[in-house]
PABA-774063 format. One record per residue (C-alpha): residue number from 1; chain; x, y, z. Coordinates in nm, 4 decimals. Example, Ala and Ser with C-alpha at 12.3 -4.5 7.8 and 13.67 -1.06 7.14 Angstrom:
% residues 2
> 1_A_1.2300_-0.4500_0.7800;
> 2_A_1.3670_-0.1060_0.7140;
% end
This chain:
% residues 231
> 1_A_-5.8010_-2.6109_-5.0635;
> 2_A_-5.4761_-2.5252_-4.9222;
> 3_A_-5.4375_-2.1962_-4.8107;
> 4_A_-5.1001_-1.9494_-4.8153;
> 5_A_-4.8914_-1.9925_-4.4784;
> 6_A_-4.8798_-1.6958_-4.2908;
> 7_A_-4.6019_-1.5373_-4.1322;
> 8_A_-4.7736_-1.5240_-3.8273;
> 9_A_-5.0192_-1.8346_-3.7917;
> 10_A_-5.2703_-1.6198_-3.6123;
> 11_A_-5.2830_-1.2882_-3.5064;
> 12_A_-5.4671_-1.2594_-3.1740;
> 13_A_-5.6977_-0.9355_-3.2266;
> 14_A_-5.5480_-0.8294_-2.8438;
> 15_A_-5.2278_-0.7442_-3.0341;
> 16_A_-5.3201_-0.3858_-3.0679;
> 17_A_-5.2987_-0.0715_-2.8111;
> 18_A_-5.5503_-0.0124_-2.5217;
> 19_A_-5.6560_0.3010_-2.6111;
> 20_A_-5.7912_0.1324_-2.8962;
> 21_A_-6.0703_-0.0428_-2.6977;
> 22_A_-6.1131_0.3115_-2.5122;
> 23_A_-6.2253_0.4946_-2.8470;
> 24_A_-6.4479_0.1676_-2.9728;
> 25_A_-6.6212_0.1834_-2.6049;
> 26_A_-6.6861_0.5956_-2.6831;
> 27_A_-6.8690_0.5157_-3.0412;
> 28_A_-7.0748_0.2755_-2.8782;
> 29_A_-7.1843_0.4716_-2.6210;
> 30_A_-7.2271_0.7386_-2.8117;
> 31_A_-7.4236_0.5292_-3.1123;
> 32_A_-7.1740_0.5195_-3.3445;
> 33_A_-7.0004_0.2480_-3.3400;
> 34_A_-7.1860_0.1465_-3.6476;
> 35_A_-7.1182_0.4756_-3.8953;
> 36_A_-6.9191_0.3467_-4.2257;
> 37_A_-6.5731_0.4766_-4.1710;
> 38_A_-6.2548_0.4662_-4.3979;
> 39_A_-5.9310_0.4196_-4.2587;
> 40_A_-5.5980_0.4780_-4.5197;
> 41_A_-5.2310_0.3208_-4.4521;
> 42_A_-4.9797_0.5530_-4.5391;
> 43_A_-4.6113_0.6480_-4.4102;
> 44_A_-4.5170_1.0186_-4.4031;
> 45_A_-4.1343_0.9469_-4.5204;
> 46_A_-3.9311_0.7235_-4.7208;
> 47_A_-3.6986_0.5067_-4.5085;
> 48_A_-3.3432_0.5230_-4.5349;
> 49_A_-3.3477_0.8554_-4.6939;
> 50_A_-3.4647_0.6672_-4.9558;
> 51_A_-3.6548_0.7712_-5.3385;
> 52_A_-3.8819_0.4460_-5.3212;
> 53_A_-4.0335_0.2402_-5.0761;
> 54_A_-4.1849_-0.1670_-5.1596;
> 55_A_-4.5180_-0.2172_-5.0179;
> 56_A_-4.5241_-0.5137_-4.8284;
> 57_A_-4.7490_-0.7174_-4.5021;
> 58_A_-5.0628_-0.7660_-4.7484;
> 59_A_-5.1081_-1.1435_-4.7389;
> 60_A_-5.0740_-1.1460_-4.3644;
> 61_A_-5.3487_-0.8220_-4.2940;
> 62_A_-5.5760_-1.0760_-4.5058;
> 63_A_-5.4640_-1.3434_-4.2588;
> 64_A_-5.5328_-1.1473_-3.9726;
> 65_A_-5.8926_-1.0231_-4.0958;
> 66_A_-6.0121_-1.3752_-4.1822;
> 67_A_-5.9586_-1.4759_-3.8335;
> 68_A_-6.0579_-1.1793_-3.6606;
> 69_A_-6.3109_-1.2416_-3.3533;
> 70_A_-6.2219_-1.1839_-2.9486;
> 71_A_-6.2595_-1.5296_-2.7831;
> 72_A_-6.4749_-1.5645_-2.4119;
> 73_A_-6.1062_-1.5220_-2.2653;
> 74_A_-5.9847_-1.1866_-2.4554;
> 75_A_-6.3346_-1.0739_-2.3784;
> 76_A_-6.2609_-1.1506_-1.9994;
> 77_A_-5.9383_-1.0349_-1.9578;
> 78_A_-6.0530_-0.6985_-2.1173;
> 79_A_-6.3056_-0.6741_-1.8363;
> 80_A_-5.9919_-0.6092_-1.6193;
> 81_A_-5.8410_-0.3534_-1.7672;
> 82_A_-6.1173_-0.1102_-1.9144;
> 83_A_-6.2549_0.1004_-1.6381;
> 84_A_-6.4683_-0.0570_-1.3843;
> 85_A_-6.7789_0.1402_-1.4641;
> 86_A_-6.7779_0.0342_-1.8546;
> 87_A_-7.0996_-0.0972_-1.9394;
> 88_A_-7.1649_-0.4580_-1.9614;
> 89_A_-7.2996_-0.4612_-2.3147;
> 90_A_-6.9997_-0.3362_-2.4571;
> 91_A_-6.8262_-0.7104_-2.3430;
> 92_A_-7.1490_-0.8531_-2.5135;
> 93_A_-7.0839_-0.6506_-2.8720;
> 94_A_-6.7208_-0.7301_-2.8939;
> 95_A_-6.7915_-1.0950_-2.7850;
> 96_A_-7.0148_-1.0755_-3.1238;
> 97_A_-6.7873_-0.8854_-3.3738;
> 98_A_-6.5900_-0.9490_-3.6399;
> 99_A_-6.4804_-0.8247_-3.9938;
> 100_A_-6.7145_-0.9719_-4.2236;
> 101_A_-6.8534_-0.5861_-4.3119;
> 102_A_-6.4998_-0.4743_-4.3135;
> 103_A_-6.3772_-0.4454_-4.7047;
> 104_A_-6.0485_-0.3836_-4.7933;
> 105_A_-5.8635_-0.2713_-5.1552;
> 106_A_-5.4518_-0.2157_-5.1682;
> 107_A_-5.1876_-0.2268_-5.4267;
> 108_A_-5.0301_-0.5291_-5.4896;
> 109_A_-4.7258_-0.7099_-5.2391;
> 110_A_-4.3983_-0.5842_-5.3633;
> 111_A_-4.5491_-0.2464_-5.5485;
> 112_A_-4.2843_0.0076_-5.5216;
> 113_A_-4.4804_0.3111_-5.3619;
> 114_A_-4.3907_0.6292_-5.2091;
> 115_A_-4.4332_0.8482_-4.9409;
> 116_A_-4.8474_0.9913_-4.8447;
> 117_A_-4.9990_0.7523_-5.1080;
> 118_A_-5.2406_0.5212_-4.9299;
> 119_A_-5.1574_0.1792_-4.9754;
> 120_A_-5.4778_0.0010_-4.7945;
> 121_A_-5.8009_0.1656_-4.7905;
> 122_A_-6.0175_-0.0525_-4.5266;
> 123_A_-6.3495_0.0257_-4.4715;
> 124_A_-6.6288_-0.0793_-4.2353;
> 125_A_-6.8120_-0.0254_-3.9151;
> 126_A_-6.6199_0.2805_-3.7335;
> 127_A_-6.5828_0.0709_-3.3888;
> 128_A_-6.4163_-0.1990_-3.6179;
> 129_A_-6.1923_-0.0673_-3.8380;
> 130_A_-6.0652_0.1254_-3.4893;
> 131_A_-5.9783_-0.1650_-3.3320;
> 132_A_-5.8078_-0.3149_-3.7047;
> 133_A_-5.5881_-0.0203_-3.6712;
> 134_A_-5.2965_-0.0854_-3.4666;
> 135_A_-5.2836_-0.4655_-3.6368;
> 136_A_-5.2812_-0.3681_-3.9593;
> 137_A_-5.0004_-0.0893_-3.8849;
> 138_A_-4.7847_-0.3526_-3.7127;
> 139_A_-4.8147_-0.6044_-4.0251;
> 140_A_-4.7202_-0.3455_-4.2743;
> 141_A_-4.5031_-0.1309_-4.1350;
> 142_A_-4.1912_-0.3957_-4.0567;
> 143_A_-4.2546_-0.5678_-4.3269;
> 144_A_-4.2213_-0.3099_-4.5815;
> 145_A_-3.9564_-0.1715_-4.4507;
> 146_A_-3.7319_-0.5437_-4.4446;
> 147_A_-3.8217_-0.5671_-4.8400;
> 148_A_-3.7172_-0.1985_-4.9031;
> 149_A_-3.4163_-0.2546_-4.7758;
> 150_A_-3.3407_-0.5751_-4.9336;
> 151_A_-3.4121_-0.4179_-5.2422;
> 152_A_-3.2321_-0.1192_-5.2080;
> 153_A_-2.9159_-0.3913_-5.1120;
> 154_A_-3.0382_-0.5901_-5.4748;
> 155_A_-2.9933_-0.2367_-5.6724;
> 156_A_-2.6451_-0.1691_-5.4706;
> 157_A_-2.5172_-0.5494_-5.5903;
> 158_A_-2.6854_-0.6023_-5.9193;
> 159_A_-2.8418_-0.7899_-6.0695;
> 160_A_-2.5779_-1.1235_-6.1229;
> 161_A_-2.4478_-1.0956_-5.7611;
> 162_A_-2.6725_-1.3608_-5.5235;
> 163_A_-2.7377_-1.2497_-5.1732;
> 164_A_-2.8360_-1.4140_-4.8763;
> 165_A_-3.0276_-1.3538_-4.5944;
> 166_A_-2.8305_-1.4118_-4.2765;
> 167_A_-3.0353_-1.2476_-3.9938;
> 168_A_-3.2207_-1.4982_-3.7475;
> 169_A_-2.9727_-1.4468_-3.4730;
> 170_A_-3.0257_-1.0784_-3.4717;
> 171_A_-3.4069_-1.0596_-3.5469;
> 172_A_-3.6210_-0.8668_-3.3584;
> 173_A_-3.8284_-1.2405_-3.1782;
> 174_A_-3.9192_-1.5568_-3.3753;
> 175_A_-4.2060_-1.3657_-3.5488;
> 176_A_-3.9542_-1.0671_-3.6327;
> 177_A_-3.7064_-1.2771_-3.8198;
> 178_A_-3.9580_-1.5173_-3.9823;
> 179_A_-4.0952_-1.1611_-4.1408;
> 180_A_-3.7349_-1.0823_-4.2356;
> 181_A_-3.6721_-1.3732_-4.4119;
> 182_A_-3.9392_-1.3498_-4.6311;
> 183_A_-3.9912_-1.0008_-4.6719;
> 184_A_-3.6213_-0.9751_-4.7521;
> 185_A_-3.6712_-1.2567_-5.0589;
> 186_A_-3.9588_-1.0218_-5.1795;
> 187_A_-3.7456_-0.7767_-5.1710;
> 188_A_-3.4588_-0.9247_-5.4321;
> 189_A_-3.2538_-1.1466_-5.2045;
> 190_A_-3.2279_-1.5016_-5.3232;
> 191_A_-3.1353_-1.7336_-5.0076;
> 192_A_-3.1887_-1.6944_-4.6649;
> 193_A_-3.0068_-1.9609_-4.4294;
> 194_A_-3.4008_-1.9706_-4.2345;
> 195_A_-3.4796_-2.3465_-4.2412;
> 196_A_-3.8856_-2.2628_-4.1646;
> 197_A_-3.8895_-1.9939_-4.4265;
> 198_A_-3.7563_-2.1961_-4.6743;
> 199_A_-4.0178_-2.5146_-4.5701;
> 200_A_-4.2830_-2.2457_-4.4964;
> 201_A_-4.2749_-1.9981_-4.8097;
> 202_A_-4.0910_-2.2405_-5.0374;
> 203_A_-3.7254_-1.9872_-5.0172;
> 204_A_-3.3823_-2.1468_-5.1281;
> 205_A_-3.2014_-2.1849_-4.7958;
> 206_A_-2.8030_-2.2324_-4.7596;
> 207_A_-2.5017_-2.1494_-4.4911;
> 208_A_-2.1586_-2.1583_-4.4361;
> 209_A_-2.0267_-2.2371_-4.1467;
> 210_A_-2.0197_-2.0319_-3.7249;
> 211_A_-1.7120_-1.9597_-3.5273;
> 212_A_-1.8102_-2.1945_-3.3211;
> 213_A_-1.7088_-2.4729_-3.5403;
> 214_A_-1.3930_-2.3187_-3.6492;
> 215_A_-1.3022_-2.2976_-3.3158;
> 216_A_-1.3878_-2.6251_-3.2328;
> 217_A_-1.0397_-2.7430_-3.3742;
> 218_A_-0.7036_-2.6206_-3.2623;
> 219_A_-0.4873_-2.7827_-3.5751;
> 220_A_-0.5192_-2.8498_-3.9457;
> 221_A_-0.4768_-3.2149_-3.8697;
> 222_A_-0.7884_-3.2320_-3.6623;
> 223_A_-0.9829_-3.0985_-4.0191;
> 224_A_-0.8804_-3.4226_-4.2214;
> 225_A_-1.1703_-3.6552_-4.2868;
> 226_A_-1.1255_-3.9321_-4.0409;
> 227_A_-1.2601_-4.2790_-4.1051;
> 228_A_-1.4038_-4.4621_-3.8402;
> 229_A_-1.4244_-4.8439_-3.8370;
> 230_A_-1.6545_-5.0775_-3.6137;
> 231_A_-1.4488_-5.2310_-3.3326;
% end
């Protein structure tokens, strides 16, 4: 069965913060890394000065939990960068975790929410849904804040008026303006001129025209369709 594409094919579970990994490596030593422990996603203020925000990121946290689990090489690498004196068994328990126990309920892509609600409630081993944290934050948090602001740009035009999405040039990284494009389509836009969003999520894609091709000719003769003939 085919699955949704993601915008990011595969998180790595080493996208997060250090610290995380310090606070996991505290509950196990001090036997609790197993304690059932909620986490909530909220955001303390409405962007933009905004009334509403659109809840967005939700397909992609699913993503990210399916594939969840360090590899022999993140496990390594870690070894490197946590204090020297941290006990080998910690490597061995993250070499053997993964989010299987972790269970997660949220409102719906594209809900318009608001400020201190939760909008994922993810629950699970205490150690794990730590090191979710960070992830989970970074998968929201841009994302929902793209499709507000398309949709704040989709009340300012209407409802008749089509917009575009014109921002690969400008996005924040490959990831950053794959997110965009789709996020901003959620969000009430109708086009984006993204070729892999529009093979990728299915998005009508269109364009005008750079400077660079305007500038390309230096009369209006030059723009007349020229025929040419084999020799």
């Amino acid at each position: 069965m085919a699955t949704e594409p993601s915008v990011c094919q595969r998180v790595p579970p080493l996208l997060t913060d250090l610290y995380q990994f310090t606070m996991a490596y505290a509950y196990w030593r001090a036997g609790r890394h197993n304690e059932h422990a909620v986490f909530e996603l909220f955001f303390r203020d409405n962007p933009f000065d905004g009334g509403f925000s659109l809840f967005a990121g939700l397909s992609d946290c699913l993503k990210f939990l399916r594939d969840f689990r360090f590899t022999d090489e993140d496990v390594e690498y870690l070894r490197t960068v946590l204090p020297s004196d941290t006990h080998p068994e910690f490597f061995t328990y993250l070499k053997g975790l993964d989010s299987s126990t972790v269970s997660v309920s949220a409102v719906a892509e594209g809900t318009v929410v608001f400020a201190r609600i939760p909008l994922l409630e993810v629950s699970g081993p205490l150690a794990v849904v730590q090191l979710l944290e960070t992830s989970l934050l970074c998968l929201v948090n841009y994302a929902s804040l793209v499709c507000t602001n398309a949709a704040r740009f989709r009340l300012a035009a209407g409802p008749r008026r089509r917009l575009i999405e014109m921002g690969l040039r400008r996005a924040q990284g490959p990831d950053g303006g794959l997110t965009a494009s789709r996020y901003t389509y959620i969000g009430g836009f109708d086009l984006t001129t993204n070729a892999l969003a529009g093979r990728l999520f299915g998005i009508p894609v269109a364009g005008t025209i750079a400077h660079s091709y305007v500038t390309s000719f230096s009369s209006l003769e030059e723009v007349c369709p020229q025929v040419h003939r084999p020799i």
